[in-house]
C-alpha positions as CSV (number, residue, x, y, z in Angstrom):
1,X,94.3,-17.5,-0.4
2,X,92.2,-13.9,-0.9
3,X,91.1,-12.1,-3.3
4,X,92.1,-8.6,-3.0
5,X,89.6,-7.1,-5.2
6,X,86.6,-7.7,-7.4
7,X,87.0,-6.1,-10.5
8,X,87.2,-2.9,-8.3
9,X,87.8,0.5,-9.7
10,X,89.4,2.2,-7.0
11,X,87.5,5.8,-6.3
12,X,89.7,7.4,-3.4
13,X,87.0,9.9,-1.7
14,X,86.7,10.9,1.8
15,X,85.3,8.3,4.5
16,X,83.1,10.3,6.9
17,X,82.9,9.7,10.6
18,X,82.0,10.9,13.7
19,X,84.3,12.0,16.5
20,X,85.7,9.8,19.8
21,X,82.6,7.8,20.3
22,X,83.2,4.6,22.0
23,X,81.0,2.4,23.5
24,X,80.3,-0.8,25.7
25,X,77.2,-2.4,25.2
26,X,75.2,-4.3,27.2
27,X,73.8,-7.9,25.4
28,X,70.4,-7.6,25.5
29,X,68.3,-11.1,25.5
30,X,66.3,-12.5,22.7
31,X,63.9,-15.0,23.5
32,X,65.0,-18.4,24.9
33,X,62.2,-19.6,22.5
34,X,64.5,-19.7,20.0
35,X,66.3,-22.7,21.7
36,X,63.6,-25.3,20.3
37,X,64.5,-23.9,16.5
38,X,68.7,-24.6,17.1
39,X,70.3,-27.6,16.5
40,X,72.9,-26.2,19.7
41,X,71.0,-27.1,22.3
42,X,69.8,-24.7,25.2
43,X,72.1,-26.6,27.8
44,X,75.2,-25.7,29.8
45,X,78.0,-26.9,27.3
46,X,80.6,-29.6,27.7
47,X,84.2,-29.7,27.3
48,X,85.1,-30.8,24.0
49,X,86.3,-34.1,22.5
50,X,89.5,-33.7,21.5
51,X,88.8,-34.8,18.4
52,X,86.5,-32.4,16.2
53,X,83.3,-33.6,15.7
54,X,80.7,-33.8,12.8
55,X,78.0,-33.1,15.2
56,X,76.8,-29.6,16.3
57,X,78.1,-28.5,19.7
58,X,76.4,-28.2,23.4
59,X,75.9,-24.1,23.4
60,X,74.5,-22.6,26.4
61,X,70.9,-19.9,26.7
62,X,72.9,-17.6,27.5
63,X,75.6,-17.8,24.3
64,X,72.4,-18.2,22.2
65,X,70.7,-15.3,23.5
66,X,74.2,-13.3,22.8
67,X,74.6,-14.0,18.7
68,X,75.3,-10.9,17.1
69,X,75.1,-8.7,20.4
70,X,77.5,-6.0,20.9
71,X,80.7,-5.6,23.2
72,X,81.9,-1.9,22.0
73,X,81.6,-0.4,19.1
74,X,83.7,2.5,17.7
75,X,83.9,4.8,15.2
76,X,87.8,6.2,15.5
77,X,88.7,3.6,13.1
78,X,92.1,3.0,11.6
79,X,90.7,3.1,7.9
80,X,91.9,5.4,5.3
81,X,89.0,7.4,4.4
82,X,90.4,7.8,0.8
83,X,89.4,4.7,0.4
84,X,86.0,4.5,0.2
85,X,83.1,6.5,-1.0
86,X,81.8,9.8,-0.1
87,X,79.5,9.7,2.8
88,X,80.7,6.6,4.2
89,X,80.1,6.1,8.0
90,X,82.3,3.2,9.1
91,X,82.4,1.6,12.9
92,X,84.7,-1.0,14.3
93,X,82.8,-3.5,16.3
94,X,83.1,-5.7,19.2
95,X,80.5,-9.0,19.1
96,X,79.1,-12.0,20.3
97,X,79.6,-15.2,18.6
98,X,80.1,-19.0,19.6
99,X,82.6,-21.2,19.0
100,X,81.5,-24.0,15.9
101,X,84.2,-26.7,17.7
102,X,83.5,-26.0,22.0
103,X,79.9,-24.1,21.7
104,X,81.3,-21.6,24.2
105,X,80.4,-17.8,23.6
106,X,83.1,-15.6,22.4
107,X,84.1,-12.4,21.3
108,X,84.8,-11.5,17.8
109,X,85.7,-8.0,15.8
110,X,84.5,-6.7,12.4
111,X,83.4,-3.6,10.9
112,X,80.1,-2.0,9.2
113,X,80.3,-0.1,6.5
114,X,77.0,2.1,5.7
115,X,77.1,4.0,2.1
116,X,75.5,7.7,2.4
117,X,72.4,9.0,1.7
118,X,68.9,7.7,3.3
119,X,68.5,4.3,3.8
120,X,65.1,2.8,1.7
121,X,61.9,2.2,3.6
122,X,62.7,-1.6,3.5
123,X,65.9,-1.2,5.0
124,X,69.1,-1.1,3.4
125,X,70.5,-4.4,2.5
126,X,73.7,-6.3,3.6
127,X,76.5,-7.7,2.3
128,X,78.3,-9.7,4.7
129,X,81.6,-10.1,3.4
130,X,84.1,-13.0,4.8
131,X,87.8,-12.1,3.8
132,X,90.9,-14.6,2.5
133,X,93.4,-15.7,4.3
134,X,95.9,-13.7,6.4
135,X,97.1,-15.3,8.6
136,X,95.9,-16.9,12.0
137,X,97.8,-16.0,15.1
138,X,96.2,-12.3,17.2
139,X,97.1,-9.2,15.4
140,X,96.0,-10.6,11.7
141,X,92.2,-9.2,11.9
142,X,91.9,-7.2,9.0
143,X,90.1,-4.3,11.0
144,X,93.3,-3.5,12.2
145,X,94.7,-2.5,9.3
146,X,94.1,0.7,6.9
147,X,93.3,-1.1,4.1
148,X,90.8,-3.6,5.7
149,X,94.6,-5.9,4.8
150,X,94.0,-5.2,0.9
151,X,89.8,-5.7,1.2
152,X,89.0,-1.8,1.1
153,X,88.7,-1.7,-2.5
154,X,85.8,-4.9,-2.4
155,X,84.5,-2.9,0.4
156,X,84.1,0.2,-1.7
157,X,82.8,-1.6,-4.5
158,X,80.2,-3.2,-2.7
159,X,79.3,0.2,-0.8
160,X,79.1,1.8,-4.5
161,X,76.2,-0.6,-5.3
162,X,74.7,1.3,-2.1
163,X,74.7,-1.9,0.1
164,X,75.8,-2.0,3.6
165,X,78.8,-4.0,4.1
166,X,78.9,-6.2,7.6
167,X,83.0,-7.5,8.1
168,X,83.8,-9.9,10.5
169,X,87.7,-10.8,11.4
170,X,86.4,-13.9,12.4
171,X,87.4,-15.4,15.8
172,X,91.0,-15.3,17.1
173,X,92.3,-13.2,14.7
174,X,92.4,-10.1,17.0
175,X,94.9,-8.3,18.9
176,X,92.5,-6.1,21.3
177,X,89.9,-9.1,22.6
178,X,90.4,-12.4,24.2
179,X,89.3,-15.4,22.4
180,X,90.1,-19.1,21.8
181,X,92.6,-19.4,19.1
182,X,91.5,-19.2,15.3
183,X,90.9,-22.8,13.9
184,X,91.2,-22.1,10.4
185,X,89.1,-23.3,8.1
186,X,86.7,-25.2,10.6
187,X,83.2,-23.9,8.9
188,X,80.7,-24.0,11.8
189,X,82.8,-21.0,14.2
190,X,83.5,-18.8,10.2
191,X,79.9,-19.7,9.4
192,X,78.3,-18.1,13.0
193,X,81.2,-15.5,12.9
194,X,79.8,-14.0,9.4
195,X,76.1,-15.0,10.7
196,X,76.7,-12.9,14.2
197,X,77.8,-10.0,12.0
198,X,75.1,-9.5,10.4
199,X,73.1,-9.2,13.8
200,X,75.4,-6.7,15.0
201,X,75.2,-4.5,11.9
202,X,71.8,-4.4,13.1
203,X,72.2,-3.7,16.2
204,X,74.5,-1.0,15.4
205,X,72.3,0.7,13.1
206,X,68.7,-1.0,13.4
207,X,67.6,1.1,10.2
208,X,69.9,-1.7,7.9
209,X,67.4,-4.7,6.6
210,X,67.1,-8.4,7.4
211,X,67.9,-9.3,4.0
212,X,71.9,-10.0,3.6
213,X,74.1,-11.8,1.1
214,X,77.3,-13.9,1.7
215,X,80.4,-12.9,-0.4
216,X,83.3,-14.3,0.7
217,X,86.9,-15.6,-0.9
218,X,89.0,-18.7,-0.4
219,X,89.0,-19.0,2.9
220,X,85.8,-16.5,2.8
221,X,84.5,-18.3,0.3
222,X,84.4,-21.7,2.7
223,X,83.1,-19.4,5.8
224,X,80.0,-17.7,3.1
225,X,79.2,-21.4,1.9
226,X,79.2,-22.5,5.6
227,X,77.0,-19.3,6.6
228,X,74.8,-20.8,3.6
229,X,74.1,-24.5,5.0
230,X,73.7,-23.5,8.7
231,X,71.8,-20.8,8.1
232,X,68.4,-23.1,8.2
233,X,69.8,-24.0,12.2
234,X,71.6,-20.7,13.0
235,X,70.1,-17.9,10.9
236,X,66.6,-17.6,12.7
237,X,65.4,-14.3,12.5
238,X,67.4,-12.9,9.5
239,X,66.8,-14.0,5.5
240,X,70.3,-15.0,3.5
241,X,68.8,-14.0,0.2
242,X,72.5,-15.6,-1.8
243,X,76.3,-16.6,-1.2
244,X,79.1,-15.7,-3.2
245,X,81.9,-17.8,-3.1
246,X,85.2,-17.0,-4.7
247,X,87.7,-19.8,-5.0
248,X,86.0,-21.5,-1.8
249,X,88.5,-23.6,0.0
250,X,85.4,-26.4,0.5
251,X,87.7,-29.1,1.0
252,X,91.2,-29.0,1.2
253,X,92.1,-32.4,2.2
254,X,93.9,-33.5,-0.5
255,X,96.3,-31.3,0.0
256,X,98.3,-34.0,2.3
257,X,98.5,-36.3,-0.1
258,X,100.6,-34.1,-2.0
259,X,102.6,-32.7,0.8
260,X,103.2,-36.3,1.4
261,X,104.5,-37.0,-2.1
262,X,106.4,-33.5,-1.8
263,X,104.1,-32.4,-5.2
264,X,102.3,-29.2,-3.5
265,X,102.3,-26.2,-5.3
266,X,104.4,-22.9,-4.0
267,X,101.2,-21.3,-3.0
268,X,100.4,-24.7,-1.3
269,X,103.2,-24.5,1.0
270,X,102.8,-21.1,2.1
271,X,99.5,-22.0,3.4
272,X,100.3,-25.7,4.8
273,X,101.5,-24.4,8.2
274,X,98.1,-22.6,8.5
275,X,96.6,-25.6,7.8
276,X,98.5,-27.8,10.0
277,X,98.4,-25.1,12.8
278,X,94.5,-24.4,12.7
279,X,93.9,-28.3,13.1
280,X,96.1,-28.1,15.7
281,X,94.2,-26.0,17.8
282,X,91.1,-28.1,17.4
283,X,92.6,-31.5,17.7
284,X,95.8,-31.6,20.0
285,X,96.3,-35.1,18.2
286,X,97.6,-33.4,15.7
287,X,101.2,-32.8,16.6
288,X,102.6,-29.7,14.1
289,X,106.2,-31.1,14.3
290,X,104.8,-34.1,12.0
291,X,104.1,-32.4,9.8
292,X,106.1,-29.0,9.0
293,X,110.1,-29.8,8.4
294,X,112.8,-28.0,7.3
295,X,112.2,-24.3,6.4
296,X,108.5,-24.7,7.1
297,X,108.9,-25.8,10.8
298,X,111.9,-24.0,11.6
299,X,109.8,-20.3,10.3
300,X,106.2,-21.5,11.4
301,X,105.7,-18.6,13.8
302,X,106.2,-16.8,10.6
303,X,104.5,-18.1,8.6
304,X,101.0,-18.2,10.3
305,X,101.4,-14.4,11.3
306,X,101.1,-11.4,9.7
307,X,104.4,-9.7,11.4
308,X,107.0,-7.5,9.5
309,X,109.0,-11.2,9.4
310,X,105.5,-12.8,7.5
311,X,106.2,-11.9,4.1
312,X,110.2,-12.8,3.6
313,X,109.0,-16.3,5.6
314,X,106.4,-17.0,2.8
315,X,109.0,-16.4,0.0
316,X,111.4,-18.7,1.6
317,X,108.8,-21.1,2.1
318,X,107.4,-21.2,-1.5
319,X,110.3,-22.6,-2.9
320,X,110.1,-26.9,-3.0
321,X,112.8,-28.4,-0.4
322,X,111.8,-32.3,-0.6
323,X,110.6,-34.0,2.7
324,X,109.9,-30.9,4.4
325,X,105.8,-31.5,3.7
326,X,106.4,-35.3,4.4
327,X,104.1,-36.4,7.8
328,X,106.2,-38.2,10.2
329,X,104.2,-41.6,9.9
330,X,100.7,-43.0,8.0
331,X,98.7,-42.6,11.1
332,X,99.7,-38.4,11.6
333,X,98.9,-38.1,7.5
334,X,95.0,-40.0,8.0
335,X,94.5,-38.0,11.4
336,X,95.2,-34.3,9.1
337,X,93.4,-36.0,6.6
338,X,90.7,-37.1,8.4
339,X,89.7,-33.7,10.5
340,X,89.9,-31.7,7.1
341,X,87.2,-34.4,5.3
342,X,85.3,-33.2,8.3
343,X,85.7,-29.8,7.7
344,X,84.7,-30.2,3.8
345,X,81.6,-28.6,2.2
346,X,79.3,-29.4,1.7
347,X,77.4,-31.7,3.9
348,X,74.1,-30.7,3.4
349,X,71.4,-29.1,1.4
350,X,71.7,-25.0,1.4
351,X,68.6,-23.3,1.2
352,X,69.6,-19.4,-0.4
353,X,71.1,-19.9,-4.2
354,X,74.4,-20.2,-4.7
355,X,77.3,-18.6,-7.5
356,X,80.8,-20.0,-7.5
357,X,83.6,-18.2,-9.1
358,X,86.7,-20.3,-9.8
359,X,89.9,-20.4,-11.7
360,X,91.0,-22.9,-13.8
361,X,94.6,-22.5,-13.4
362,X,94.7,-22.5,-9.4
363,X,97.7,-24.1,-8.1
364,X,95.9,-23.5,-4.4
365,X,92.5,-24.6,-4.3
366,X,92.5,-27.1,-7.0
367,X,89.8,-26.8,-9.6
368,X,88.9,-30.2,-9.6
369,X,88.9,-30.1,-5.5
370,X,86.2,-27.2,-6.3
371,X,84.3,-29.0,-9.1
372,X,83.8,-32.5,-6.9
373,X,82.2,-30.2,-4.0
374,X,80.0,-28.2,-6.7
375,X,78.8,-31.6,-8.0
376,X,78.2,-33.0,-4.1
377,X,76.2,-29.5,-3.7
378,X,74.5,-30.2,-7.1
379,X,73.1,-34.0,-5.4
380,X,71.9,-31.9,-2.8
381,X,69.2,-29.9,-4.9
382,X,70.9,-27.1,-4.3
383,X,70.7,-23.6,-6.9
384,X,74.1,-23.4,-7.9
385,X,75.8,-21.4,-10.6
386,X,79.3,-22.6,-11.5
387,X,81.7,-20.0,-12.9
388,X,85.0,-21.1,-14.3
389,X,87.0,-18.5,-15.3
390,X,89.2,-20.0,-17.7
391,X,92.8,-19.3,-17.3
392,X,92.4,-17.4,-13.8
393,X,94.5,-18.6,-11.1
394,X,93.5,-18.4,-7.2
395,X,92.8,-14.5,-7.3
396,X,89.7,-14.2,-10.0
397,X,88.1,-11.7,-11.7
398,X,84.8,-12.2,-11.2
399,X,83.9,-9.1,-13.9
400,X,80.3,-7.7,-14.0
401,X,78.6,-10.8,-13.0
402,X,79.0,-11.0,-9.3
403,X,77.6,-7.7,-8.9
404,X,74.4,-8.7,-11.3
405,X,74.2,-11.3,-9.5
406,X,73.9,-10.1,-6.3
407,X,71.6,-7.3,-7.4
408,X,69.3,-10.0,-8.7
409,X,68.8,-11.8,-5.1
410,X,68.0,-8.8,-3.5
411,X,65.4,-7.8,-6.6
412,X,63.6,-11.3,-6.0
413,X,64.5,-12.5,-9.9
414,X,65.0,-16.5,-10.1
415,X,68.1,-17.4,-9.8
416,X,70.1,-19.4,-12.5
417,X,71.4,-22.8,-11.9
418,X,73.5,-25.0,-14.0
419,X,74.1,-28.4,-11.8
């Protein structure tokens, strides 16, 4: 569920860095203030239900006053420089974020990316770009990998239009920090992780501007949509200008109807343990064993990592074995059910304009899961520009047109709608 690249032409140049500079950084405070303009309320937190809820959670002054502050920062980075621009300064980071489902603070990685040259008067603008799916046990963060896990081409692309590029792994994902688990797909912790990111891009280089845009695919997609609608409650002090989504995963609950009828696709199944797994960490109701059988229960360890073992799991795994999707009773299939309905997007009004690019010939992210969502999003009022890309599957080509598009927010022109 990614997209690796953009309609990216690859330019392998030197990435240019400085030399053995780590650092551990205090969180300085912002003003409590802002506690009256949250929805999470200014309070100490408590435990959470153990069933997700549609309401924002309890966060403390303290986790508020941290957003987007910085743990360490680094710039001995395990990128290839070949694979970005010339000029390129790149830095692994160490944030503050807080959890969507406990409101607790935690600790997230991600990268910044700043093209060369002087930055303009205004600031440079960001693009905060939330990868696809990898996987979603510790040692999957993207960041960890030379290739940003097959995102350093986007990343280049985007640094070629001469904007900075803020990455987040998103929380749990890493193997170097100690965080709650990753509860994949849950859009409030993906929205606040790509929020925070943008605040610590700033706080690494306070030269970059307030103005950002949200790219993101699949499950990027869903956490740049999220980033969209909570931006009004969360976003205070920054101005989302756009999101990009690229075959958003906005609601994925149908999917267990099909696994019940043992009709998903191949590309389905791979990602149904991730599915079944990430709800599992937010709702301990949801037992994985009633859900994964056969191939997919016996390899899930597998199959929701991004180990050597990962990729031979997910080929054994995309081939159909009946009854192996099946949930154990009626109740388990409406409490999966239920928590992803939760999880779907949207559920309110988003505020910054809006451009979806989706296939028509996904076997993942149905089209027509993507269409309903658009049309729910259209009831809203919201500025949205829907892009089927007739014939594409769940990696698209988004051509020319993202980039226009996102040159066009920044530049202030109106932007297009067709709801």
């Amino acid at each position: 569920m990614r997209l690796r690249r953009p309609c990216v032409r690859s330019r392998r140049r030197p990435l240019l860095r400085a030399h053995g500079r780590r650092r551990r950084i205090a969180a300085s405070a912002v003003p409590l203030a802002l506690c009256g303009t949250l929805a999470l309320a200014c309070s100490s937190p408590e435990p959470a239900d153990p069933s997700y809820s549609s309401s924002l959670p309890t966060a403390s002054a303290d986790a508020i006053a941290a957003r987007g502050t910085l743990v360490s920062s680094s710039t001995e980075t395990p990128f290839d420089p070949a694979d970005f621009p010339d000029g390129t300064t790149a830095e692994t980071i160490v944030y503050n974020s807080i959890s969507g489902v406990t409101g607790e603070s935690t600790e997230v990685t991600g990268a910044l990316f700043v093209p060369s040259g002087p930055a303009p008067a205004s600031g440079r603008q960001i693009v905060a770009y939330a990868h696809g799916t990898v996987g979603i046990t510790p040692g999957c963060a993207p960041t960890e990998a030379s290739d940003l896990s097959g995102d350093a081409g986007t990343v280049s692309y985007l640094l070629e239009q001469g904007y900075a590029v803020a990455y987040t792994d998103y929380q749990g994902l890493s193997s170097t920090v100690d965080a709650p688990a990753h509860p994949y797909l849950e859009p409030r912790t993906a929205a606040f992780d790509v929020i925070d990111s943008v605040r610590a891009a700033r706080n690494v280089d306070p030269s970059l501007s307030t103005r950002w845009v949200a790219v993101g695919t699949s499950q990027g997609g869903q956490a740049a949509w999220a980033a969209n609608e909570y931006n009004e409650t969360y976003g205070d002090g920054l101005q989302l200008v756009g999101t990009a989504a690229l075959s958003p995963a906005l609601d994925v609950s149908p999917v267990v109807a099909l696994a019940g009828q043992s009709s998903i696709s191949g590309g389905q199944r791979t990602v149904y343990p991730m599915i079944v797994e990430g709800a599992a960490t937010v709702d301990p109701s949801i037992v994985p064993s009633d859900y994964l059988h056969g191939v997919l229960g016996e390899k899930t360890p597998a199959l929701i990592s991004c180990g050597p073992g990962s990729g031979p799991a997910k080929t054994a795994a995309a081939q159909p074995e009946t009854g192996d999707t099946v949930p154990a009773s009626t109740e388990a299939a409406e409490r999966l059910t239920s928590l992803l309905q939760k999880y779907s997007l949207p559920k309110a009004a988003s505020a910054a304009p809006i451009v979806t690019f989706y296939g028509t010939a996904d076997d993942i992210v149905q089209p027509a899961w993507t269409e309903t969502a658009l049309g729910i999003a259209c009831g809203f009022g919201d500025t949205v520009l829907r892009v089927p890309l007739q014939g594409q599957g769940h990696s698209v080509d988004p051509g020319e047109l993202l980039i226009t598009w996102i040159a066009d927010r920044f530049a202030g022109v109106p932007a297009p709608s067709n709801c």
